[in-house]
mmCIF file of the N, C-alpha and C atoms, coordinates in Angstrom:
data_MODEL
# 
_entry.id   MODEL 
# 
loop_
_atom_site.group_PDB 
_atom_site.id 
_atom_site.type_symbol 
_atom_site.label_atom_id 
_atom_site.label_alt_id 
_atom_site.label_comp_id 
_atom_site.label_asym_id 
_atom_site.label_entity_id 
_atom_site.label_seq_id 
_atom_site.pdbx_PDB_ins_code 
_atom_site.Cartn_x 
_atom_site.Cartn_y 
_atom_site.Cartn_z 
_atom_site.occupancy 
_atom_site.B_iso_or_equiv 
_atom_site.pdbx_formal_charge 
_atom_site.auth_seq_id 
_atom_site.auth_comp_id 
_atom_site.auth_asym_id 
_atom_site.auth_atom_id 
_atom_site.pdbx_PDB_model_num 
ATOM 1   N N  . UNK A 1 1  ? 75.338  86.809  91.231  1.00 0.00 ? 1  UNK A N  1 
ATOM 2   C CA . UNK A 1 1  ? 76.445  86.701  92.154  1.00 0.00 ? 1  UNK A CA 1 
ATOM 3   C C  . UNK A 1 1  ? 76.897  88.120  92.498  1.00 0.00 ? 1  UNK A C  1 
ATOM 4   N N  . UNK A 1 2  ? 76.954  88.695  93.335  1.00 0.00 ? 2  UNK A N  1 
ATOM 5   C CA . UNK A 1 2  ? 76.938  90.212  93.733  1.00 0.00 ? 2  UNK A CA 1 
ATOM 6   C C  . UNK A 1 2  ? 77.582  90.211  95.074  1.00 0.00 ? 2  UNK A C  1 
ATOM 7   N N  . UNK A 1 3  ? 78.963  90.333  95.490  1.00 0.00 ? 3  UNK A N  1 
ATOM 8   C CA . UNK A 1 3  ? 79.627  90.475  96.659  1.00 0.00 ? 3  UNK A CA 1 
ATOM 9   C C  . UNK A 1 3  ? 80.093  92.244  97.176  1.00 0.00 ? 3  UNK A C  1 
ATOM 10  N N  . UNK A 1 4  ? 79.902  92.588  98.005  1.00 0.00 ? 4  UNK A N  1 
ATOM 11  C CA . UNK A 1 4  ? 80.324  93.759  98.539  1.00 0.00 ? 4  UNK A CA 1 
ATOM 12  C C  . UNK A 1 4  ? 80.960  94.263  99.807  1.00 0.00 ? 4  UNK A C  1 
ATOM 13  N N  . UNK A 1 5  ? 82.190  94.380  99.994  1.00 0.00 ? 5  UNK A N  1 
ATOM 14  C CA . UNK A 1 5  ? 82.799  94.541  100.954 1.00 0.00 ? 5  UNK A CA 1 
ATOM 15  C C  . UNK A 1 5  ? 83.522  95.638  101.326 1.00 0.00 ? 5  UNK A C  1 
ATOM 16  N N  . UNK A 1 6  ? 82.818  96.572  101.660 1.00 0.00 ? 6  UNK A N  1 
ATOM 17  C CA . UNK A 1 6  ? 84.054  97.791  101.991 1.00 0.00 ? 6  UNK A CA 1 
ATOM 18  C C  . UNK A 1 6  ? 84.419  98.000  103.003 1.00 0.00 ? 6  UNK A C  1 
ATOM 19  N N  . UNK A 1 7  ? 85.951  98.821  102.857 1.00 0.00 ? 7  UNK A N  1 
ATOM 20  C CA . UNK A 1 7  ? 87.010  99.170  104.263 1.00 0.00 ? 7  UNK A CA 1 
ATOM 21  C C  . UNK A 1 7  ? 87.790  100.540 103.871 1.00 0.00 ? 7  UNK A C  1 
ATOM 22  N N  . UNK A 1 8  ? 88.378  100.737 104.982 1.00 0.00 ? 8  UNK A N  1 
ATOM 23  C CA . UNK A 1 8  ? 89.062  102.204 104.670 1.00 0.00 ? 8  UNK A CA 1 
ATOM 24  C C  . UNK A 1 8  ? 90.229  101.946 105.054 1.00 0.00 ? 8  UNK A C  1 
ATOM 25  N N  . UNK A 1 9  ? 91.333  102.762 104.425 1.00 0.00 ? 9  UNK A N  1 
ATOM 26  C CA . UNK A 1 9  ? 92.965  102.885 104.536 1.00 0.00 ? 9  UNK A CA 1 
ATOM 27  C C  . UNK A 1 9  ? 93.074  103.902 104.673 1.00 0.00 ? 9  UNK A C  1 
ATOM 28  N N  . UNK A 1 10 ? 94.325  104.887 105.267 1.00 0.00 ? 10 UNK A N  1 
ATOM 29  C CA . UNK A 1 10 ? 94.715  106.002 105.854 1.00 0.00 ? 10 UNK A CA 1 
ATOM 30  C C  . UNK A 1 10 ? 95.767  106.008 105.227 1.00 0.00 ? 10 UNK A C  1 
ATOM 31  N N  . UNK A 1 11 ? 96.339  106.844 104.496 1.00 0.00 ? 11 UNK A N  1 
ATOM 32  C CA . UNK A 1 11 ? 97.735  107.458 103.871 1.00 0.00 ? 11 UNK A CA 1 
ATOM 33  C C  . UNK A 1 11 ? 98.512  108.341 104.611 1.00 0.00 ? 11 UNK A C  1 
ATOM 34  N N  . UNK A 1 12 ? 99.548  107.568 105.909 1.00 0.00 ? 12 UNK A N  1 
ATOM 35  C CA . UNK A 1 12 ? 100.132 109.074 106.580 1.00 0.00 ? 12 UNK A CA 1 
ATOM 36  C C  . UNK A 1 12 ? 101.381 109.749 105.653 1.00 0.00 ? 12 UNK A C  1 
ATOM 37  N N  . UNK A 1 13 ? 101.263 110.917 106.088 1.00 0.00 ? 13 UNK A N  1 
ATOM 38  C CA . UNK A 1 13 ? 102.287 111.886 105.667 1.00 0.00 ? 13 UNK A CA 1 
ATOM 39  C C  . UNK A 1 13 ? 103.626 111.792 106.501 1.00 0.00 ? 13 UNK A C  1 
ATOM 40  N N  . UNK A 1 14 ? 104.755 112.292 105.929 1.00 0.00 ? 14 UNK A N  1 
ATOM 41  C CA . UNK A 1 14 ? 105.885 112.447 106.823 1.00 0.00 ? 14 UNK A CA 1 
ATOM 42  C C  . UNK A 1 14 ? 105.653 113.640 107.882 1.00 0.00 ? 14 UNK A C  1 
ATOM 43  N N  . UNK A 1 15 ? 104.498 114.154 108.208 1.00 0.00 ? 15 UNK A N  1 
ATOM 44  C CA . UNK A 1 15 ? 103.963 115.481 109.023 1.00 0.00 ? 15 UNK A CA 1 
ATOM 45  C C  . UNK A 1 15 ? 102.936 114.519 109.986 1.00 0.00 ? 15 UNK A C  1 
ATOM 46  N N  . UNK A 1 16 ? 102.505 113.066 109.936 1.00 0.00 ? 16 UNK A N  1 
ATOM 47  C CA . UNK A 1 16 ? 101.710 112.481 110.545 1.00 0.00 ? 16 UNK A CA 1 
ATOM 48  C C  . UNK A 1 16 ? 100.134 112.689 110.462 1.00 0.00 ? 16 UNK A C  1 
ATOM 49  N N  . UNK A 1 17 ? 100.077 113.787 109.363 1.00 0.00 ? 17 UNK A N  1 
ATOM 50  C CA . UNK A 1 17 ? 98.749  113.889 109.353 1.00 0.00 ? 17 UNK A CA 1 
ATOM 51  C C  . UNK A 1 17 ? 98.181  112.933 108.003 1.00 0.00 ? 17 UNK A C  1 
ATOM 52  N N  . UNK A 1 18 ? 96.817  112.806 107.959 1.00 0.00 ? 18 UNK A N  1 
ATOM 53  C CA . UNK A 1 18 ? 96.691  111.964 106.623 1.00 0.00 ? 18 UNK A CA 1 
ATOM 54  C C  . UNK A 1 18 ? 96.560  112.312 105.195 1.00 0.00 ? 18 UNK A C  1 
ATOM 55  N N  . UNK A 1 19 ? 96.580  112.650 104.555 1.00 0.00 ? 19 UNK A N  1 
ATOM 56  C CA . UNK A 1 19 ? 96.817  112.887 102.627 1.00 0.00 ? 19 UNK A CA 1 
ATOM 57  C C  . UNK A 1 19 ? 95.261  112.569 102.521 1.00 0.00 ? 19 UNK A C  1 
ATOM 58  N N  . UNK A 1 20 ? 95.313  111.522 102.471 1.00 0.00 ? 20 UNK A N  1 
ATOM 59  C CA . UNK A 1 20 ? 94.307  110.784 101.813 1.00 0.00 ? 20 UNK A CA 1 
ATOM 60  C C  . UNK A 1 20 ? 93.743  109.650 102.424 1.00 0.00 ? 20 UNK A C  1 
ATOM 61  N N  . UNK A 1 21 ? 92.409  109.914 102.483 1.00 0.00 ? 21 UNK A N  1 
ATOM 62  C CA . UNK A 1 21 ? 91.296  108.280 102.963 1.00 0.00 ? 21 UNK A CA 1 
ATOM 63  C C  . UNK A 1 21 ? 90.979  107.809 102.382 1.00 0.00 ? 21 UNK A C  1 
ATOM 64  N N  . UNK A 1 22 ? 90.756  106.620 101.834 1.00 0.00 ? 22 UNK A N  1 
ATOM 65  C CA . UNK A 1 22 ? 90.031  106.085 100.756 1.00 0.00 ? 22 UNK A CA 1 
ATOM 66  C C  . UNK A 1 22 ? 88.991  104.094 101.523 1.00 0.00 ? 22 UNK A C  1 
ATOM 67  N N  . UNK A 1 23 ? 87.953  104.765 100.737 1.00 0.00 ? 23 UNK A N  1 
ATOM 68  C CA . UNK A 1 23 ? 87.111  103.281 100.879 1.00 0.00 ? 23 UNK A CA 1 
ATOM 69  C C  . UNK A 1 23 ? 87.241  102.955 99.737  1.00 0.00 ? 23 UNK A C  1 
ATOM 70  N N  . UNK A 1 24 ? 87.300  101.324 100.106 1.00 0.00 ? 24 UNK A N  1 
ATOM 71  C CA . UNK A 1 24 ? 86.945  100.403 99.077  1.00 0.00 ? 24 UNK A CA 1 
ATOM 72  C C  . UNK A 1 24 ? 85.885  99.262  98.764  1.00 0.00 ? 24 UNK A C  1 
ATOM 73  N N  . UNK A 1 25 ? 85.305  99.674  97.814  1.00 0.00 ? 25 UNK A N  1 
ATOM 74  C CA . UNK A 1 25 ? 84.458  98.225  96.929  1.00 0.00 ? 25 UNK A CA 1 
ATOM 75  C C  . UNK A 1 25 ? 84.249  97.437  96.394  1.00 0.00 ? 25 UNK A C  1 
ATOM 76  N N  . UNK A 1 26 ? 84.193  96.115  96.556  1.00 0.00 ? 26 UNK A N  1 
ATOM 77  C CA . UNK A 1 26 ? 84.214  95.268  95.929  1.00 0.00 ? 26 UNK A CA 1 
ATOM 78  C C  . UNK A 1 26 ? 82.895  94.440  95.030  1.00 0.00 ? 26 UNK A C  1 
ATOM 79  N N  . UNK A 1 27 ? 83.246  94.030  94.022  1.00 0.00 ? 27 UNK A N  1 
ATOM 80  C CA . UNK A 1 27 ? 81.235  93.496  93.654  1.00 0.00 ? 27 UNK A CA 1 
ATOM 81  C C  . UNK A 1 27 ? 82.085  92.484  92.708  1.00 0.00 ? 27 UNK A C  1 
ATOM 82  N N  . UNK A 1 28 ? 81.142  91.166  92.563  1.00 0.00 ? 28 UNK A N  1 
ATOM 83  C CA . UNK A 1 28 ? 81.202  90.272  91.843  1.00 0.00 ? 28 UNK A CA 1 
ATOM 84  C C  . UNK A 1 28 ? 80.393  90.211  90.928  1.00 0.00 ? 28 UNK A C  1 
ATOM 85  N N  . UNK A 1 29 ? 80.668  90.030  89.751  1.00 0.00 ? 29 UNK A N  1 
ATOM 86  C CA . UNK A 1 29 ? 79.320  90.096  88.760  1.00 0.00 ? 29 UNK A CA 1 
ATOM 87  C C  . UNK A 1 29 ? 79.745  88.739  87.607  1.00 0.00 ? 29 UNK A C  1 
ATOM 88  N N  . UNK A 1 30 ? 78.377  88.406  86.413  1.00 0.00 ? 30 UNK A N  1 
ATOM 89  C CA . UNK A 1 30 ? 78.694  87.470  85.629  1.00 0.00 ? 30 UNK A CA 1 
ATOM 90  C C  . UNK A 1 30 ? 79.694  87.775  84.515  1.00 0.00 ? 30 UNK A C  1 
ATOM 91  N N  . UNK A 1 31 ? 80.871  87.452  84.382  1.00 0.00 ? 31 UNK A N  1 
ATOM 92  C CA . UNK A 1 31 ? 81.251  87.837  82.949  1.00 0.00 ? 31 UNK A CA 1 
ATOM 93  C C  . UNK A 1 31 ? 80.719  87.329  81.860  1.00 0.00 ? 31 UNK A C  1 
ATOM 94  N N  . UNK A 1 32 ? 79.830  86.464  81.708  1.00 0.00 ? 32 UNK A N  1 
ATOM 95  C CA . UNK A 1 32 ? 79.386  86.039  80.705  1.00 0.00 ? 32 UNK A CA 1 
ATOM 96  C C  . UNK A 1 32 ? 78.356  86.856  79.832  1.00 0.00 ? 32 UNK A C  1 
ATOM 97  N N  . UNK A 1 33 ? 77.942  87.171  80.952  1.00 0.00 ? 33 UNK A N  1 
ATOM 98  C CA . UNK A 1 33 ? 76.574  88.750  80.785  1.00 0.00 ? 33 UNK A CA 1 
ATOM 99  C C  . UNK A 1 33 ? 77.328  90.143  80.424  1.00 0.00 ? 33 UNK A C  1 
ATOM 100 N N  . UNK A 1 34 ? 78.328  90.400  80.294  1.00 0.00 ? 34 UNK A N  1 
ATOM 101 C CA . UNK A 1 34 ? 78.463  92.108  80.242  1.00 0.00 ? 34 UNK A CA 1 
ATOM 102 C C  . UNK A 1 34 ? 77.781  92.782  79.127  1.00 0.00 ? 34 UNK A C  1 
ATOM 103 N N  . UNK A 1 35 ? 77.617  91.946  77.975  1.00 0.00 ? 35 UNK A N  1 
ATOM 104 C CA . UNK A 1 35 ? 76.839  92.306  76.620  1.00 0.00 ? 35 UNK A CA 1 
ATOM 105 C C  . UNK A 1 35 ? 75.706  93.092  77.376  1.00 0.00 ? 35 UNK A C  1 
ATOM 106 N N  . UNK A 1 36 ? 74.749  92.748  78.081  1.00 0.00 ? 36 UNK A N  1 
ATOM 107 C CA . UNK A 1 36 ? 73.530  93.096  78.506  1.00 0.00 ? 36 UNK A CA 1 
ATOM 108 C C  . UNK A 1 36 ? 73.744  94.279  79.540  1.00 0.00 ? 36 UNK A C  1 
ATOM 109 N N  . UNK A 1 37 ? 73.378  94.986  79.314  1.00 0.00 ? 37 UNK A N  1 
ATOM 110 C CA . UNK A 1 37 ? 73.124  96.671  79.685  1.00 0.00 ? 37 UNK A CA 1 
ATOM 111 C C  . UNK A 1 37 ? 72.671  96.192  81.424  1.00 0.00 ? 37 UNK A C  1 
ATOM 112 N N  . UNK A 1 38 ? 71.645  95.709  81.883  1.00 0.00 ? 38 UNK A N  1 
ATOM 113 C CA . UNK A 1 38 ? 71.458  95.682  82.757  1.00 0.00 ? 38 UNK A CA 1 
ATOM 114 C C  . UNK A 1 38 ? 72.484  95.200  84.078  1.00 0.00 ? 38 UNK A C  1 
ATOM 115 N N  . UNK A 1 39 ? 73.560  93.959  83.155  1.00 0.00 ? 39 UNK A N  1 
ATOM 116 C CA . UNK A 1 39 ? 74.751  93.690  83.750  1.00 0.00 ? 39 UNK A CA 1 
ATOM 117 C C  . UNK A 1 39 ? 76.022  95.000  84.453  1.00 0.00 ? 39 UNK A C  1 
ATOM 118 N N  . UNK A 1 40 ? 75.678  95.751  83.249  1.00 0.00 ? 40 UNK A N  1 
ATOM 119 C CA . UNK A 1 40 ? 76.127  97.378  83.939  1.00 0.00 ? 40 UNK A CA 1 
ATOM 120 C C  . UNK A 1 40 ? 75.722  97.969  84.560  1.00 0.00 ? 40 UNK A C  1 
ATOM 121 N N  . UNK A 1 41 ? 74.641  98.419  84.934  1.00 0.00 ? 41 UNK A N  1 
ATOM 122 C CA . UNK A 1 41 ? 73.955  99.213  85.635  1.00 0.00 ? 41 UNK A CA 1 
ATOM 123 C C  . UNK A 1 41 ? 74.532  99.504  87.037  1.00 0.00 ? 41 UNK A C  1 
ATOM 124 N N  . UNK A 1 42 ? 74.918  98.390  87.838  1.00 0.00 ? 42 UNK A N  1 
ATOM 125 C CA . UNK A 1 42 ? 75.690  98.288  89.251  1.00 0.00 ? 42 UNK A CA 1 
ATOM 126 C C  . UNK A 1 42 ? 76.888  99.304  88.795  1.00 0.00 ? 42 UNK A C  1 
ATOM 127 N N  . UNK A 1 43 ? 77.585  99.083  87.739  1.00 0.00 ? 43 UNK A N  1 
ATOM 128 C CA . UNK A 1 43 ? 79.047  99.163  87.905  1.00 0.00 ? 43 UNK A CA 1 
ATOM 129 C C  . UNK A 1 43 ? 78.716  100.901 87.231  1.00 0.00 ? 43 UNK A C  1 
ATOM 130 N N  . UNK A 1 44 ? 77.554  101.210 86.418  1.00 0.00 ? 44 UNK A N  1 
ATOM 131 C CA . UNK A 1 44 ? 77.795  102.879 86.067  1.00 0.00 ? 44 UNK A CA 1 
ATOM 132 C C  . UNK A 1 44 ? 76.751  103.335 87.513  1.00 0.00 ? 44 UNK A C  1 
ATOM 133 N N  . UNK A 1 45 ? 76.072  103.166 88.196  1.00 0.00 ? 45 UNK A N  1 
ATOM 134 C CA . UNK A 1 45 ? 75.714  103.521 89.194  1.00 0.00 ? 45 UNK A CA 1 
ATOM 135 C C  . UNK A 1 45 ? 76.961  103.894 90.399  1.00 0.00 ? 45 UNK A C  1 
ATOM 136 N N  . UNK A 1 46 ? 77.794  102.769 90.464  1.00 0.00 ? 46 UNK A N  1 
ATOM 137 C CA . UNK A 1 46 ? 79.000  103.354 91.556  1.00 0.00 ? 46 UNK A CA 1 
ATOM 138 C C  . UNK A 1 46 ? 80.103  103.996 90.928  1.00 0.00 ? 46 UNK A C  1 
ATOM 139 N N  . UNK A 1 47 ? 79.729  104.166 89.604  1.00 0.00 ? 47 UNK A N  1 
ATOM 140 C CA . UNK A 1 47 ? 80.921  105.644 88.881  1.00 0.00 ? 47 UNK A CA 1 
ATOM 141 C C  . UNK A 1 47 ? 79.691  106.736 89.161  1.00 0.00 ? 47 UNK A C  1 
ATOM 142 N N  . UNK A 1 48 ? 78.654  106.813 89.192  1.00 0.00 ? 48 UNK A N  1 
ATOM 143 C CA . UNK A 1 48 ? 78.128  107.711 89.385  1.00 0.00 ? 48 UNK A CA 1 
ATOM 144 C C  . UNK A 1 48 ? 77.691  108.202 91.092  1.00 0.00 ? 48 UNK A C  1 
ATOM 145 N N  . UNK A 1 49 ? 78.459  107.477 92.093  1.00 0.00 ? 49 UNK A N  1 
ATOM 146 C CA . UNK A 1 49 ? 78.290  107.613 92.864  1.00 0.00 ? 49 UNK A CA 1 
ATOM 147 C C  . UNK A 1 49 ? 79.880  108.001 93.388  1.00 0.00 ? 49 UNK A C  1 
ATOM 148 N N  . UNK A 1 50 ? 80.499  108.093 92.777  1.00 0.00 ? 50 UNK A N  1 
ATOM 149 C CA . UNK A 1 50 ? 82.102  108.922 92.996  1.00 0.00 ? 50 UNK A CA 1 
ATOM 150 C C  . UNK A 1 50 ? 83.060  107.771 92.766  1.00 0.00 ? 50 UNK A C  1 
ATOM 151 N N  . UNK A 1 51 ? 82.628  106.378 92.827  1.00 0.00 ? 51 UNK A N  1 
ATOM 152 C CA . UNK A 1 51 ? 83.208  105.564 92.646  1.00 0.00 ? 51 UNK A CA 1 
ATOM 153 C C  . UNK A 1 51 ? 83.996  104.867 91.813  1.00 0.00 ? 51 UNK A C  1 
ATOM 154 N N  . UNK A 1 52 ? 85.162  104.890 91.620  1.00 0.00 ? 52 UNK A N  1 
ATOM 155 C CA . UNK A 1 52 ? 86.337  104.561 90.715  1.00 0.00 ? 52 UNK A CA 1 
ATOM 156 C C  . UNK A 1 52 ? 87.012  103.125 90.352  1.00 0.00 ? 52 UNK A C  1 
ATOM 157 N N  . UNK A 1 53 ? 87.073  102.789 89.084  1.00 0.00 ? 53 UNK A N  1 
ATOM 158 C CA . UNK A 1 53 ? 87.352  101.149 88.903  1.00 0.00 ? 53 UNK A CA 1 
ATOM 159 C C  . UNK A 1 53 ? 89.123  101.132 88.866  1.00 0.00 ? 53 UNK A C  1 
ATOM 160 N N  . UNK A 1 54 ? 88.907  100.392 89.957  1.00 0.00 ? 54 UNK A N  1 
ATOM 161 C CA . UNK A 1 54 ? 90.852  100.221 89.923  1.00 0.00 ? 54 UNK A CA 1 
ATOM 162 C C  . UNK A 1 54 ? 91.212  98.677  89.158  1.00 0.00 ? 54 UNK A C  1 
ATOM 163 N N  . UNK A 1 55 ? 90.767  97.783  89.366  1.00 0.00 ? 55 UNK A N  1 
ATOM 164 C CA . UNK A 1 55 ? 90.662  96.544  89.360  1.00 0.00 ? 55 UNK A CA 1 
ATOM 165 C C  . UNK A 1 55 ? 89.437  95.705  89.056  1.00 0.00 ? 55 UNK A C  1 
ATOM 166 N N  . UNK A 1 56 ? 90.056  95.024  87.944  1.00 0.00 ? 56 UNK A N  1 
ATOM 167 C CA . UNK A 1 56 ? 88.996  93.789  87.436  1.00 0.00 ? 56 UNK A CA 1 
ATOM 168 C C  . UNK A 1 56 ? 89.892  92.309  86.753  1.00 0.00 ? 56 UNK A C  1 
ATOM 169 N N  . UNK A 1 57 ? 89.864  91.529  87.765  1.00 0.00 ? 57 UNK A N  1 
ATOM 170 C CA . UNK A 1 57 ? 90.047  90.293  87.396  1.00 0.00 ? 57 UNK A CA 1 
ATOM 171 C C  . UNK A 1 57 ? 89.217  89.229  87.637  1.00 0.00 ? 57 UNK A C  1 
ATOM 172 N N  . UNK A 1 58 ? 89.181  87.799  87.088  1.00 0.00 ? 58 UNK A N  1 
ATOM 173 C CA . UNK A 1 58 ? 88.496  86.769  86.856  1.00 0.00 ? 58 UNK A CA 1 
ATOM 174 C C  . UNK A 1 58 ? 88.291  86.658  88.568  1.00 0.00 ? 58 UNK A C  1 
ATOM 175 N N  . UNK A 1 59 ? 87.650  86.559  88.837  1.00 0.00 ? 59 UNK A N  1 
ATOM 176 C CA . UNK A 1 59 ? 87.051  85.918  90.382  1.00 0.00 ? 59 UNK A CA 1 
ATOM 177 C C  . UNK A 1 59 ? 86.582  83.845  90.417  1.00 0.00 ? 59 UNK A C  1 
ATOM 178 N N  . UNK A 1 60 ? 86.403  83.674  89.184  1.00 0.00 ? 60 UNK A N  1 
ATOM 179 C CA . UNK A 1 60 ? 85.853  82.054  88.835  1.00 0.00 ? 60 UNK A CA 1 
ATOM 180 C C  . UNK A 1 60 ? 85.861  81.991  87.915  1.00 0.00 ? 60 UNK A C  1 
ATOM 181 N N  . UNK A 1 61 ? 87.277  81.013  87.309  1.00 0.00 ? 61 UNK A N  1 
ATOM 182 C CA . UNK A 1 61 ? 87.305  80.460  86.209  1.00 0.00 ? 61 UNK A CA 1 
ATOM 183 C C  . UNK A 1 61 ? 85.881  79.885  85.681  1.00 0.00 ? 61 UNK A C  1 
ATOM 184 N N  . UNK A 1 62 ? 85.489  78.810  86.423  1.00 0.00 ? 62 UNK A N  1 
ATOM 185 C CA . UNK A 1 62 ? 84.348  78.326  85.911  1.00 0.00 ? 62 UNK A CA 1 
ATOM 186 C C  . UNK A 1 62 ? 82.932  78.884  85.410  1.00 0.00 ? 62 UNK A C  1 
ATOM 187 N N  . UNK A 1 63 ? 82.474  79.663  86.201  1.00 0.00 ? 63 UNK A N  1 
ATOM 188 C CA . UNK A 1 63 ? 81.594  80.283  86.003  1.00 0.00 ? 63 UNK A CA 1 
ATOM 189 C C  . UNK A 1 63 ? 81.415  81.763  84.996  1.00 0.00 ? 63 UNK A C  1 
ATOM 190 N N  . UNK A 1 64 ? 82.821  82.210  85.048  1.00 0.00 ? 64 UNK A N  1 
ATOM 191 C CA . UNK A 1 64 ? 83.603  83.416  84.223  1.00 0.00 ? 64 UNK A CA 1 
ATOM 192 C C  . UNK A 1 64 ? 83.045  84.680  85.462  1.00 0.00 ? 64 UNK A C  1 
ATOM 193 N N  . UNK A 1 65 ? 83.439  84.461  86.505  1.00 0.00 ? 65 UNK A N  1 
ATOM 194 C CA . UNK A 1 65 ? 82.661  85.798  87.038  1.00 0.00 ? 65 UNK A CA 1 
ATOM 195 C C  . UNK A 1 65 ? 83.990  86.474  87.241  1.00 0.00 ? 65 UNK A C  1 
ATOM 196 N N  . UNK A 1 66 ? 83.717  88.105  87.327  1.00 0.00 ? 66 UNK A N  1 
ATOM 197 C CA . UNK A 1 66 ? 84.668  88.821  87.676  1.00 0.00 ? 66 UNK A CA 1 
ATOM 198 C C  . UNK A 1 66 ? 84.566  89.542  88.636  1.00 0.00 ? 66 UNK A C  1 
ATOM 199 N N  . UNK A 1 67 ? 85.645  90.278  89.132  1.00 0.00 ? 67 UNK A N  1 
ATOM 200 C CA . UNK A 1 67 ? 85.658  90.433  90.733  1.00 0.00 ? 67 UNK A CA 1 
ATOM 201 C C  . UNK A 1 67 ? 86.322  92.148  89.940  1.00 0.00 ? 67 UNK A C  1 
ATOM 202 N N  . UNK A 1 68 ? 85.458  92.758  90.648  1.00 0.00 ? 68 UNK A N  1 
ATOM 203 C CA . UNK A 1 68 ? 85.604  94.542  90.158  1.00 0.00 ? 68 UNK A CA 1 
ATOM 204 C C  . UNK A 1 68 ? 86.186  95.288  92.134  1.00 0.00 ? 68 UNK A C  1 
ATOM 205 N N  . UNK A 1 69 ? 86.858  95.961  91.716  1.00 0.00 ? 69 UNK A N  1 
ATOM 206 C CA . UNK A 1 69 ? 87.230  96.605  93.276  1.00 0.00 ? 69 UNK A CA 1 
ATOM 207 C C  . UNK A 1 69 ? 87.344  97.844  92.528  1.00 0.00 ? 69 UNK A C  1 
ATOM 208 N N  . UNK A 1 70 ? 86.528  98.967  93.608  1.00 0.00 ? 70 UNK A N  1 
ATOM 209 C CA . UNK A 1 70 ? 86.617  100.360 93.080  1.00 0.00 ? 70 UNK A CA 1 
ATOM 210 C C  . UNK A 1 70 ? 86.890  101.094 94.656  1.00 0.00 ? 70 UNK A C  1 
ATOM 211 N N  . UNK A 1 71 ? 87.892  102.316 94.077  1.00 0.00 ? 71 UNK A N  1 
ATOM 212 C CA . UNK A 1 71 ? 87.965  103.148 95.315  1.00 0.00 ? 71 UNK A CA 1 
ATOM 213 C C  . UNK A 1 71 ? 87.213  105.025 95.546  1.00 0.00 ? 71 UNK A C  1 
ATOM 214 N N  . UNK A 1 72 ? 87.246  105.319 96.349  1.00 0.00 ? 72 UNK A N  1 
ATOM 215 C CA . UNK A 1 72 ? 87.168  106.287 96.530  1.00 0.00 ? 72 UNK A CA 1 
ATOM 216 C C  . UNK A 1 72 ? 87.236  107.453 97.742  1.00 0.00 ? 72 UNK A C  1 
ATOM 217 N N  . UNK A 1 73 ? 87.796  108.808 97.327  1.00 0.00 ? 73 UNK A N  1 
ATOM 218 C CA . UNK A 1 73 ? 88.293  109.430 98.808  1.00 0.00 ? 73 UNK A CA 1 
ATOM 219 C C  . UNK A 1 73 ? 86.975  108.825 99.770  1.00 0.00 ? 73 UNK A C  1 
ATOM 220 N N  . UNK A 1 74 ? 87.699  109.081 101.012 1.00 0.00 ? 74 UNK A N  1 
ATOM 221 C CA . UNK A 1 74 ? 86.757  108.796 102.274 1.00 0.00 ? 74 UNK A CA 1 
ATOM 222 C C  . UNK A 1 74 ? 85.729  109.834 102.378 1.00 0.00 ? 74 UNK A C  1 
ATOM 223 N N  . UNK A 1 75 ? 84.356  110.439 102.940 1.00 0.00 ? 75 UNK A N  1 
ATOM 224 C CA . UNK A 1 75 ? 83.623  111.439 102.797 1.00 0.00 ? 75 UNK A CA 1 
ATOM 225 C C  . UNK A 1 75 ? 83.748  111.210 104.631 1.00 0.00 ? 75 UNK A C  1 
ATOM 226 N N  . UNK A 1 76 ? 84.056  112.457 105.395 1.00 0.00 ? 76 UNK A N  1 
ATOM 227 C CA . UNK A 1 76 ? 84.310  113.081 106.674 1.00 0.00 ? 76 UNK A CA 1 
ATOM 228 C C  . UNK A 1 76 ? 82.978  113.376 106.962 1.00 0.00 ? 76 UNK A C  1 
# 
């Protein structure tokens, strides 16, 4: 189960210019699996790609999957 959706937000300043861009990612994975190394691999690949874990909650009770959202500055 592997979902991915990214978007960008703009942080204005009281000067109107922007601070900060940031995209965001989303991925669904099994919670039942995290024991297994390979279940990680997605999630240390997008820390190793600048990508930052803000958020992880249950996405499906039933199934136990979890829903990971990571951000990071925008690249210009």
């Amino acid at each position: 189960m592997n979902s991915q959706l990214p978007s960008t937000m703009s942080v204005p300043t009281p000067y109107g210019v922007d601070l900060v861009t940031w995209e965001y990612k989303s991925l669904i994975l099994d919670g039942k699996k995290m024991e297994d190394p390979k279940t990680m691999e997605p999630l240390n690949q997008l820390g190793a790609e600048g990508w930052e874990l803000v958020n992880a909650m249950p996405a499906n009770a039933v199934v136990k999957a979890v829903l990971y959202t990571f951000k990071r500055p925008r690249r210009r």
